[in-house]
FIMAR-315194 format. One record per residue (C-alpha): residue in three letters; x, y negated, z. Coordinates in pm, whole numbers, padded with zeros to 5 digits, always signed. Layout:
BEGIN
alaXYZ/...
END
This chain:
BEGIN
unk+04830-04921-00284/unk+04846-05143+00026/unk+04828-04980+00403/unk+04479-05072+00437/unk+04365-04925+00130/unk+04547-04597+00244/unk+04349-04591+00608/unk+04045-04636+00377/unk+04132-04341+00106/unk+04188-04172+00422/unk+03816-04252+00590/unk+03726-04117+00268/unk+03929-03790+00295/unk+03742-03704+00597/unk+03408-03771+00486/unk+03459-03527+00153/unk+03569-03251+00394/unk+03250-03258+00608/unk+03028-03299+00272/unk+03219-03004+00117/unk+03188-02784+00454/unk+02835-02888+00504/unk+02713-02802+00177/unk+02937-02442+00232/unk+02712-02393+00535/unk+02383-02458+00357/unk+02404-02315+00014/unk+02660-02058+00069/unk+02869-01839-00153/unk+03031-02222-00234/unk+03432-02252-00324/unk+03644-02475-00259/unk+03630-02551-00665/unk+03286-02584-00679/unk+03242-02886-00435/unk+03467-03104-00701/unk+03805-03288-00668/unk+03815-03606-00418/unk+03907-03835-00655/unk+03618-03789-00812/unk+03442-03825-00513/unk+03623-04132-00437/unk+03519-04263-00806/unk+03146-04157-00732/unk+03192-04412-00405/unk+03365-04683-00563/unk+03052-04714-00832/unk+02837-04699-00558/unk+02995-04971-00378/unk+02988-05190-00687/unk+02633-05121-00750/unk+02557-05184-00329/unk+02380-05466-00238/unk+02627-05787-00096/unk+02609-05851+00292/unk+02522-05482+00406/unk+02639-05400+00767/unk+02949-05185+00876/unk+02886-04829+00719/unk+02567-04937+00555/unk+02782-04897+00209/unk+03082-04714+00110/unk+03458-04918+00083/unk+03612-05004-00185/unk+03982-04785-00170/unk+04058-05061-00406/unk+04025-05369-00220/unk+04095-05567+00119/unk+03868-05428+00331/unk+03543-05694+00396/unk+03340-05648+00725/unk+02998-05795+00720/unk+03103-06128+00541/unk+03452-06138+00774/unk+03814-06164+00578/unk+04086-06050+00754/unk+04437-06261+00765/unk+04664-06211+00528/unk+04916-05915+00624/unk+05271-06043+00681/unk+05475-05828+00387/unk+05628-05530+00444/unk+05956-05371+00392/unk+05959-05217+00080/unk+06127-04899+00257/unk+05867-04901+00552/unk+05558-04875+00313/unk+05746-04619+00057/unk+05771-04427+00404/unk+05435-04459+00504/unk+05284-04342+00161/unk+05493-04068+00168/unk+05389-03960+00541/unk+05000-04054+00380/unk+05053-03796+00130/unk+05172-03554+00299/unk+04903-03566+00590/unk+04718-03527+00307/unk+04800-03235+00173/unk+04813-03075+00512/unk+04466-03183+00581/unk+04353-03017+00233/unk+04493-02737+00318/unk+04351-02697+00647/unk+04056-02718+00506/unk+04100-02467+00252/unk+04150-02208+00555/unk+03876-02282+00716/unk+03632-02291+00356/unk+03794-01963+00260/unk+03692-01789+00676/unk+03373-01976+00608/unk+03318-01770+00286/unk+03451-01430+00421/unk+03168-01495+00709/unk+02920-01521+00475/unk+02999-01283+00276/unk+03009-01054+00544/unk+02660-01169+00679/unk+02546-01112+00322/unk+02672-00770+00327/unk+02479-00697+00672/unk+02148-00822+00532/unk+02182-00590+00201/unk+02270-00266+00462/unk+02012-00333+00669/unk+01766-00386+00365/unk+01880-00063+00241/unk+01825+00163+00573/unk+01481-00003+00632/unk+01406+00179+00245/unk+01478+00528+00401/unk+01193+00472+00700/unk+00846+00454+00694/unk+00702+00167+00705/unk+00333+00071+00847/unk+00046-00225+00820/unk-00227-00250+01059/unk-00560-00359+00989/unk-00923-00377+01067/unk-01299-00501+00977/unk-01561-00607+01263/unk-01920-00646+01079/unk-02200-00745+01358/unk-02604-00673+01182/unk-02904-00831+01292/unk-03210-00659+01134/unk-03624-00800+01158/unk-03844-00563+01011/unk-04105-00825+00974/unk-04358-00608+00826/unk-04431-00223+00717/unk-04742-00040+00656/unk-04866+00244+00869/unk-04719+00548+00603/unk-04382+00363+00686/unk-04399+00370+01046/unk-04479+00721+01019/unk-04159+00790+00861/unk-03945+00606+01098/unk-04122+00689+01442/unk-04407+00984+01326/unk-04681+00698+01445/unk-04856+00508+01233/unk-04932+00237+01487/unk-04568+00227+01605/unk-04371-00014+01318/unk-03982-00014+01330/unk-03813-00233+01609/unk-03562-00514+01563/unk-03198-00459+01623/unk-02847-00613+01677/unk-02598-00380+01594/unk-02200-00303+01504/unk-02219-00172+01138/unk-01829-00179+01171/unk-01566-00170+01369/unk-01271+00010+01197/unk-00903+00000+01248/unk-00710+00129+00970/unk-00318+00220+00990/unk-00145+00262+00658/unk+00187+00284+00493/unk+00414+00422+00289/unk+00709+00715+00312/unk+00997+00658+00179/unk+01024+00914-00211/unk+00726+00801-00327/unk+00472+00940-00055/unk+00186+00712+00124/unk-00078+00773+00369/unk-00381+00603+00477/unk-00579+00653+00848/unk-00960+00517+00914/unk-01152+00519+01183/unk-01473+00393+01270/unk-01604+00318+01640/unk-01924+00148+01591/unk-02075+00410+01820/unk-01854+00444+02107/unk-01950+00751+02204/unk-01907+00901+01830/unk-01568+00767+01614/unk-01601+00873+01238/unk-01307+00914+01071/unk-01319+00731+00718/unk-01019+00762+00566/unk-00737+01019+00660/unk-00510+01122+00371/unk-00162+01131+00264/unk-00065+01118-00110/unk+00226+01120-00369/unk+00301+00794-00614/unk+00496+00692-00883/unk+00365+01037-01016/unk+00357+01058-01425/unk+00112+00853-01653/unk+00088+00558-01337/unk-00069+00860-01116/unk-00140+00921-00747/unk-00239+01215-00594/unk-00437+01195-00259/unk-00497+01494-00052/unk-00749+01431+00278/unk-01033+01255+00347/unk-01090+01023+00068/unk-01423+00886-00106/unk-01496+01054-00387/unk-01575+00883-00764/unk-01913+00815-00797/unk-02105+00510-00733/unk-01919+00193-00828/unk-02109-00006-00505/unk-01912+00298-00307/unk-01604+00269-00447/unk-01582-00115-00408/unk-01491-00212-00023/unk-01749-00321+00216/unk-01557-00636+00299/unk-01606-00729-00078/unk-01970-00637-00208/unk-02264-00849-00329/unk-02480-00734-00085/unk-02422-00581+00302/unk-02625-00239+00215/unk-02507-00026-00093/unk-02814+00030-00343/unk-03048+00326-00300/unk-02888+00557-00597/unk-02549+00525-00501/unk-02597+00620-00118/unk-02841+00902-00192/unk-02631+01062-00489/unk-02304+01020-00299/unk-02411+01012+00085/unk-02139+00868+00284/unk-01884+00853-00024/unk-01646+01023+00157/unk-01527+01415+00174/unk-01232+01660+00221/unk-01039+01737-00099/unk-00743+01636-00339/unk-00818+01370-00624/unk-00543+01248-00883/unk-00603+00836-00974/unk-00401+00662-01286/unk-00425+00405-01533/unk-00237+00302-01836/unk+00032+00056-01867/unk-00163-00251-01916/unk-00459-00144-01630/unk-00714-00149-01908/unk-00814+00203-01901/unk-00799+00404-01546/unk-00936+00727-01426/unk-00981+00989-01120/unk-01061+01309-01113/unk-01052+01604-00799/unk-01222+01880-00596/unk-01439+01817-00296/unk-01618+02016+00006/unk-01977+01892+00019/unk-01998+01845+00385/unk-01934+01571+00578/unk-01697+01632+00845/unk-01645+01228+00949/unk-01789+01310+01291/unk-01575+01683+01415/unk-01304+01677+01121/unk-01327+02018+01017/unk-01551+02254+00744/unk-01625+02607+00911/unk-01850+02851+00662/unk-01825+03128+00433/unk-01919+02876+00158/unk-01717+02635+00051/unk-01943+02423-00128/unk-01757+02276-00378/unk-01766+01991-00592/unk-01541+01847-00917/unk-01587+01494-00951/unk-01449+01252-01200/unk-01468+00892-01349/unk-01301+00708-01645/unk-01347+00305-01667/unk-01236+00005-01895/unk-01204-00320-01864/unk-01156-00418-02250/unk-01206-00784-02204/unk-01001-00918-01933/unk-00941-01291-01961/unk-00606-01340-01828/unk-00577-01714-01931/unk-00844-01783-01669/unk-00720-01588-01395/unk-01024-01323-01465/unk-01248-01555-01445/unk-01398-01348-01733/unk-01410-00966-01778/unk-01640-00692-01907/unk-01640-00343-01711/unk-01781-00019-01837/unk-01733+00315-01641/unk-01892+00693-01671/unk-01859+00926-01369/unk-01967+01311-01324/unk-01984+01584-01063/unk-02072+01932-01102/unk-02145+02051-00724/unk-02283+02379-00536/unk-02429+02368-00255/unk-02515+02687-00032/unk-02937+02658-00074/unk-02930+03042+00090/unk-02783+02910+00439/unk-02922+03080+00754/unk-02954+03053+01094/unk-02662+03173+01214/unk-02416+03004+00994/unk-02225+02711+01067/unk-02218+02537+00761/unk-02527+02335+00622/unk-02718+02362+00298/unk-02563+02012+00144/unk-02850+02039-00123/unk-03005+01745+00020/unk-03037+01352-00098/unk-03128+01090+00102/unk-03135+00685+00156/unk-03226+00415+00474/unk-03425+00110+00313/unk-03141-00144+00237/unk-03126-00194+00599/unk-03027+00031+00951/unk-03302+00160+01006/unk-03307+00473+01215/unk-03446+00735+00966/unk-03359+00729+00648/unk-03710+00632+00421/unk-03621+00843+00122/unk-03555+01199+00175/unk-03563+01541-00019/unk-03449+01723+00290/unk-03228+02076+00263/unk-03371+02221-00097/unk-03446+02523-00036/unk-03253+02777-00293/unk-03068+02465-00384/unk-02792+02644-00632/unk-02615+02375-00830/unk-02685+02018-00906/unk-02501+01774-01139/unk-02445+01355-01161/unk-02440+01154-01445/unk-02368+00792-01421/unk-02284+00481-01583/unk-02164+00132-01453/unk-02131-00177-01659/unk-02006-00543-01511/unk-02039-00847-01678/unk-01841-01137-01496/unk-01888-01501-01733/unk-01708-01726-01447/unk-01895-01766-01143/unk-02217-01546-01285/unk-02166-01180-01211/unk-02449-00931-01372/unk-02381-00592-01265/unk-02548-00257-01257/unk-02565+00116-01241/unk-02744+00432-01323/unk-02720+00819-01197/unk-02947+01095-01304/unk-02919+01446-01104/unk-03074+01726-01219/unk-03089+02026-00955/unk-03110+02391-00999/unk-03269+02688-00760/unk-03169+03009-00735/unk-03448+03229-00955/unk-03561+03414-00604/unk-03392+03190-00320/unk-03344+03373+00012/unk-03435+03052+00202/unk-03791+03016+00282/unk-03969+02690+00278/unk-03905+02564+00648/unk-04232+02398+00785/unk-04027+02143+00960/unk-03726+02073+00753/unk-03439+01818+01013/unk-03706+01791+01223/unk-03866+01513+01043/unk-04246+01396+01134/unk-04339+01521+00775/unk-04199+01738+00556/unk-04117+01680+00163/unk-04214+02030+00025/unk-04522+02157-00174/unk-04598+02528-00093/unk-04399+02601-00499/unk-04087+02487-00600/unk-03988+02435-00944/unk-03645+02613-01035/unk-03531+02280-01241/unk-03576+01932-01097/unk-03458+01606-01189/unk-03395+01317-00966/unk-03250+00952-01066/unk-03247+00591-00977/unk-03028+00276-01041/unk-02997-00064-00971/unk-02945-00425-01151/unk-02814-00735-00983/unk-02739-01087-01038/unk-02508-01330-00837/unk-02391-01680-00864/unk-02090-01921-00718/unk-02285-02231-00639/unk-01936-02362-00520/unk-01792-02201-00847/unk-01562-01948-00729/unk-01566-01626-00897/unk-01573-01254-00812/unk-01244-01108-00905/unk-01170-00764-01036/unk-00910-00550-01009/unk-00871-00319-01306/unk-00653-00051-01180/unk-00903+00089-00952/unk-01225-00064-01127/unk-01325-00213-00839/unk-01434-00557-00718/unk-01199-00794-00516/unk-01191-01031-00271/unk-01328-01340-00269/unk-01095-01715-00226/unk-01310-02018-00159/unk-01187-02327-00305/unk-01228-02447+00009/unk-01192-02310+00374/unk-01466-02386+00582/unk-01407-02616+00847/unk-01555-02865+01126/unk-01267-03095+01295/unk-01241-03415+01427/unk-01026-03686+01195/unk-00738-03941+01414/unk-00923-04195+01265/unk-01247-04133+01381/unk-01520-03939+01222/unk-01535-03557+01133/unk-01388-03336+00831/unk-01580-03068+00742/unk-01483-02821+00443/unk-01754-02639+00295/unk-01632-02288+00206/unk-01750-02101-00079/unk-02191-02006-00109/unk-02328-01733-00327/unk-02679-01645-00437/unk-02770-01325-00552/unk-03080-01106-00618/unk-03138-00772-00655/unk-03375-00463-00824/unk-03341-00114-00690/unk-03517+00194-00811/unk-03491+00553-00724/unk-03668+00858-00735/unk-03670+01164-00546/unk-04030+01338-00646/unk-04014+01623-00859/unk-04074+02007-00918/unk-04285+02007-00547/unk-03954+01795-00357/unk-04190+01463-00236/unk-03859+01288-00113/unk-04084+00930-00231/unk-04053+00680-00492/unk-03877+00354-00418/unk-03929+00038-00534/unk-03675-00259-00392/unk-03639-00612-00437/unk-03348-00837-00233/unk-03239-01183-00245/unk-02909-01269-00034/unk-02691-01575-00001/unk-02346-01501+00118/unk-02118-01778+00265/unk-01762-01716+00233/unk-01583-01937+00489/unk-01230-01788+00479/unk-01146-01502+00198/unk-01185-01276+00523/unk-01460-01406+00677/unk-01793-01417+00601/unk-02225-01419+00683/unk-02446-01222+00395/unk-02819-01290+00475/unk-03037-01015+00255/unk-03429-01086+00235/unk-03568-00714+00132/unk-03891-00671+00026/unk-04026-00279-00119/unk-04269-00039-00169/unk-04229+00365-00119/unk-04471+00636-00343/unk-04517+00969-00349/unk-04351+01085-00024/unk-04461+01433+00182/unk-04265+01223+00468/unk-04504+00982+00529/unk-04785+01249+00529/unk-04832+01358+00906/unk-04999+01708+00803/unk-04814+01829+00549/unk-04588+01780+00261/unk-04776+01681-00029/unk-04677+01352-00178/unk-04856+01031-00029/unk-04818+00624-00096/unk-04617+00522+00217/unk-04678+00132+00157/unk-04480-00170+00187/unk-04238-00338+00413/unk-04066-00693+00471/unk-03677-00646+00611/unk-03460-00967+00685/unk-03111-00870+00780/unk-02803-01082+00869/unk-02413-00948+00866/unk-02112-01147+01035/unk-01769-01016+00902/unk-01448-01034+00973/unk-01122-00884+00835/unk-00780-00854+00901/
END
């Protein structure tokens, strides 16, 4: 090997030693093995320089260590020879510069890999103490209503403002504005905190609970304020349902979804089959946080659902749910004046919209002893058709001689719902059937653990920019047509809390999957209500009304 070719195998040393150490840097955990021998790296640059294209520029291409060196076309003189001794010298000072440099840079691979490791080891401790602290995730919702109530006969005005020629007003209004804090606590314990300050001057604590996991059979057990298991419209989150109010049976069976108490929630294995089931107080303590009364109004809740078609090829495009819930509940009907608690034998409902009384109404039952729900929820998602409804029945039962007397003014409503005789035994029910459609073909997904309904992704983001090129790119995000029939009835056994009849059409556009605008179109019709009746309670037609309502939401 000539002197030249030895500067060049030398060249070629160097650069192996900064690939090796540069690769060390970036992959890590890489010895000294592992980067290959340098003669094979010199063979890997010899067949590239044979394979290199002729007349390439100083360090365009790789030498040859086996050839007079060639410099952009330019042939050096021929090298006078040598003393044999002189060049058996100089190979021998080559090779062992060599082998000084290699080792050299086997120190410095070898610090370079007890660095790393060490860094490695720092990253795994500090992973490991941040599993022995709580952690935390903020979030929040903002939902901003406009409401027109275009039209409404004079029964209906009487409910809402006790004048017949005095219809309800137009509004702009927070329905939201929530910020939620929730985490979990290191041996399997979590907690969850809600609040709600749509009216300033009021916050309502939603939800407020702490709770065990990783409990037996895929279980969690939640002690606080929680919602409790009725009404799948309830149970789903507002930032994900069809429409922006909840139907008329699920609001009036389960005002408010949420109470005080301790409820266990599992699921098998495979999420196909889940179910909840706890204890409740009746009253709603959102607004003070705290139940004060010799009765505790009770109430055992519970719901099993299925999903058992779940098509996970599709990514759920396709899935068929099927739920039953219960409660058995009992309310203090015998309440008087100077207790604190309230009789919570009462059922009541706005109009699909925020309006400021709520249209259907039983009022406090007088005598109201127990009362019991029975409902059943079916979903039928075919791709971007959803068909989905529900149905609760609630019978009621008085006390035989109630110490309660019929109050002539019951929440100081313009009417009142109550013949002069109550029936020990009513009945009370209502449901709801809907239809929507992805016109942009999206899909509503489900989550079957909780048998609830998820969020939404567009396709496509909605978006209006300007292009470098001139022009404008706009991105659609994802539309949604829907329609809706809601029925419920609170007339029976002398309770004129009216008859409901409800029809909605909305169109939702999702332009982010946490953004969005739902427009509902409600037309309805209320019978047989003591409220609208400005001298007494016995049942009259309160008439129709026209409601257009808009929602702008935002989640984070």
């Amino acid at each position: 090997m000539s002197l030249d070719q030895r500067c060049i195998r030398r060249r070629m040393l160097h650069r192996w030693i900064g690939v090796t150490l540069v690769g060390s840097a970036i992959f890590g955990n890489v010895s000294f093995a592992d980067t290959g021998d340098f003669d094979g790296f010199l063979t890997a640059a010899s067949a590239f320089q044979a394979e290199a294209p002729t007349g390439i520029g100083t360090g365009s291409a790789v030498p040859n260590v086996n050839e007079t060196p060639n410099v952009d076309g330019f042939v050096p003189d021929a090298v006078e020879s040598v003393p044999a001794g002189m060049i058996e010298n100089a190979e021998e000072d080559a090779d062992a510069d060599e082998a000084t440099d290699i080792e050299k840079l086997s120190e410095k691979l070898a610090a370079l890999q007890e660095d790393w490791d060490e860094y490695q080891g720092e990253l795994k401790a500090e992973a490991a103490a941040k599993k022995k602290k709580s952690n935390y995730k903020l979030g929040g919702r903002v939902h901003i209503d406009q409401w027109t109530f275009s039209e409404s006969d004079e029964g209906i005005n009487v409910i809402e403002n006790e004048d017949p020629d005095f219809s309800p007003e137009n509004r702009w209004l927070f329905r939201r504005i929530r910020l939620e804090l929730a985490g979990e606590v290191p041996q399997n314990m979590l907690y969850r905190i809600q609040v709600d300050f749509n009216n300033p001057a009021s916050a309502e604590i939603k939800d407020a609970y702490l709770g065990w996991t990783n409990l037996p059979n895929n279980q969690t057990l939640i002690l606080g304020h929680q919602k409790r298991p009725l009404g799948l419209d309830h149970l789903n989150s507002s930032r994900y349902n069809v429409f922006t109010e909840r139907p008329l049976a699920v609001e009036a069976f389960n005002e408010d979804a949420r109470r005080f108490g301790l409820c266990m929630y599992g699921h098998n294995d495979d999420e196909s089959v889940g179910w909840a089931y706890g204890i409740y107080n009746l009253e709603n303590i959102s607004t003070d946080g705290r139940f004060i009364g010799d009765s505790y109004q009770m109430g055992g809740y519970s719901r099993l659902w299925s999903s058992p078609w779940y098509d996970e090829t599709s990514g759920g495009r396709g899935y068929l749910h099927l739920a039953i819930a219960g409660a058995v509940a009992k309310p203090d009907g015998d309440v008087g004046d100077d207790e604190t608690n309230s009789n919570e034998g009462r059922f009541r409902t706005r109009p699909l919209a925020r309006s400021d009384q709520r249209w259907l109404n039983t009022t406090r039952i007088p005598g109201a002893d127990w009362y019991q729900h029975i409902a059943f929820e079916s979903i039928l998602n075919l791709g971007s058709l959803q068909i989905t409804g529900e149905y609760i029945m609630t019978p009621l039962q008085r006390e035989a001689t109630p110490g309660a007397a019929i109050p002539a003014d019951p929440d100081d409503l313009p009417g009142y719902a109550f013949d002069a005789n109550l029936s020990r035994n009513m009945f009370f029910h209502g449901g709801y059937i809907y239809a929507s459609y992805f016109l942009t073909g999206e899909h509503m997904p489900y989550q079957r653990s909780s048998g609830t309904l998820d969020r939404v992704k567009p396709h496509e983001n909605f978006f209006l920019v300007d292009r470098m090129r001139g022009g404008r790119g706009l991105g659609w995000g994802a539309w949604q047509v829907a329609a809706r029939y809601d029925f419920l009835d609170l007339t029976d056994g002398g309770v004129n809390g009216g008859v409901g009849h409800m029809f909605t059409a909305g169109l939702n556009w999702h332009w982010t999957p946490y953004s969005k605008v739902q427009n509902n179109l409600v037309y309805g019709s209320i019978d047989d209500s003591g409220l609208a009746n400005l001298t007494g309670g016995t049942a009259v037609d309160a008439g129709d009304f026209l409601i257009f309502g808009s929602r702008f939401m935002i989640d984070f």
